[in-house]
Residue, then its C-alpha position, 0 to 999 in steps of 0.5 A: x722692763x724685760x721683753x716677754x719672749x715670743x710664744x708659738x699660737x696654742x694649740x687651739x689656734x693651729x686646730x681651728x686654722x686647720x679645720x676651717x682650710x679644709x671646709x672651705x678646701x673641700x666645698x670648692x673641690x669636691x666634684x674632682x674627687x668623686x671623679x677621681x674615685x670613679x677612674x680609680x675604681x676602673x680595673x683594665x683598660x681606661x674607658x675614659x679621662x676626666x672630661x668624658x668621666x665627669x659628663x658621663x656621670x652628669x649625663x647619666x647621673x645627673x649634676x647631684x651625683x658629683x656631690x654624692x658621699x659629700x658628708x663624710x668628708x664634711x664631717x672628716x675635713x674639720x678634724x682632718x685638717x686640723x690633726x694634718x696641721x697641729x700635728x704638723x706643728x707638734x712634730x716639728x717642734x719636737x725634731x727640733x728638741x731631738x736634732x737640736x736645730x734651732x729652725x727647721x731643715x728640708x729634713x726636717x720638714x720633710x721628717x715632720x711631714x711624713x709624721x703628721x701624714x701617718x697621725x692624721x691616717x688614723x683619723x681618716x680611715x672610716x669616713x674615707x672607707x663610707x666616702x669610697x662606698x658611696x662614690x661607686x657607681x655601683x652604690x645603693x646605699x642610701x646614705x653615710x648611716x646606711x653604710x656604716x651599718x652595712x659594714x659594721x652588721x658584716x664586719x663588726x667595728x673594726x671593718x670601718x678600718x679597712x685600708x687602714x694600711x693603705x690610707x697610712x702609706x697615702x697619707x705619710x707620701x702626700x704630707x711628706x711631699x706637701x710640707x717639704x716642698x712647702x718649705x723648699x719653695x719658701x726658702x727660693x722665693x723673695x720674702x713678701x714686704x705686704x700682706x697680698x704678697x704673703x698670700x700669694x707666696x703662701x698659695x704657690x708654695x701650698x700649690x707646689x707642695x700639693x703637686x708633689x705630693x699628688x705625684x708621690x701618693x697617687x699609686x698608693x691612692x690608687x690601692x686605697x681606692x681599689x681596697x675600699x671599693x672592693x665587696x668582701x666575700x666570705x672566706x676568700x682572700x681580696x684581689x687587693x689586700x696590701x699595699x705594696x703587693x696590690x701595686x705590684x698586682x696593678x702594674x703588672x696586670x694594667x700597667x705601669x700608668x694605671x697607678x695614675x688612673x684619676x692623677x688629673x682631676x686630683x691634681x687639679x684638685x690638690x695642687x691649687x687646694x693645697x694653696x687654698x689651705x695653706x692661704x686660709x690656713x695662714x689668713x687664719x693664724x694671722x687673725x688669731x696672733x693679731x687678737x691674742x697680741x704680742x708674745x704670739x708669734 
């Protein structure tokens, strides 16, 4: 009898993967995040780095306020992370049709990266937007709803997607770098025999992609931040309005490390969440191919 061809994981297997990674991500890293935004959201000289950052706000605004805007997220990361990771899938196969390769390239996964960080930007623009607005320091909104009214009583719908641009580039540079690397750090290193060794070539490639990624789109993190935070006034054209010219804004108003401004605690975040999602992400798979059998592979 003929051996049935092996068949990649439907695509309901890669969604739920992803989807579950990101909970779990954002529950262990989220107070790095809101400290993040906090740096970033300082114009000028930096007052102070993440430790003086992360006890001022404990000390003047109580632990509670390192988890303030944290449903957005919650609500985002399920879908978030599932689109990063089936799209990721998706796109891969499809450069694999179009290149005619018969396994993925650094270029490849590189390309495919890119393209499943520009797809998963449209899905996280307004609860990155409400996010932002209640990080501030500056908030007195009342919570996700209240925003969400605000900006849409003053802006109609389409004011959910301010930073649209900015969020797309973020996104393209950090999937980029995080699946390219991903790949890269895989090939270099020994192929694991057990499943413990799985896992932990799994979590130091995800964590190296993470880093890499962090690196290339922290300035474009940076602007989002800046354009998202910013109150729009009538008839007035934003400090900050695209991409590419607010960098140019920044560098030559702050200098050039203030394209960095919240690098380490999004780092500290990203670099080891990247292997978190990658580990849970692959965990999970692993359970899906074991109780959907042979031919999944």
């Amino acid at each position: 009898m003929p051996t049935e061809q092996p068949k990649p994981l439907p695509f309901i297997a890669n969604f739920t993967a992803g989807a579950i990674a990101g909970v779990s991500e954002i529950l262990t890293f989220y107070p790095l995040d809101v400290v993040k935004t906090r740096m970033q959201l300082e114009t000028g000289k930096a007052k102070h780095g993440m430790v003086g950052s992360l006890t001022s706000i404990i000390r003047e605004e109580g632990i509670g306020r390192l988890y303030r805007g944290l449903v957005p997220p919650l609500l985002l990361e399920a879908p978030k992370r599932a689109v990063k990771f089936a799209s990721n899938d998706f796109w891969g196969k499809t450069f694999l049709g179009m290149s005619g390769e018969s396994k993925m390239t650094q270029q490849l996964s590189i390309l495919t990266g890119c393209s499943a960080g520009a797809t998963e930007s449209f899905v996280v623009v307004p609860f990155e937007l409400v996010k932002i607005k209640l990080q501030d320091k500056t908030s007195t909104f009342a919570g996700p709803v209240d925003v969400v009214k605000h900006i849409v009583r003053k802006e109609g719908i389409l004011g959910l997607y301010g930073g649209m641009e900015a969020t797309f580039w973020r996104h393209l540079w950090w999937n980029g770098g995080y699946f390219g690397c991903i790949f890269q750090v895989r090939s270099l290193m020994k192929k694991a025999d057990t499943p413990q060794g799985q896992l932990f070539n799994n979590f130091v490639s995800g964590s190296v992609g993470g880093f890499v990624g962090t690196a290339l789109n922290t300035p474009f993190d940076v602007v989002k931040s800046r354009i998202q935070g910013a109150t729009k006034a009538p008839g007035t054209v934003p400090k900050y309005n695209w991409t590419y010219p607010a960098l140019l804004t920044i560098m030559r108003e702050e200098g050039p490390t203030a394209l960095y401004k919240g690098f380490v605690p999004k780092v500290l975040r990203l670099a080891p969440g990247g292997g978190v999602l990658l580990l849970v992400v692959e965990f999970t798979l692993g359970v899906f191919r074991k109780a959907l059998g042979p031919p999944y592979i």
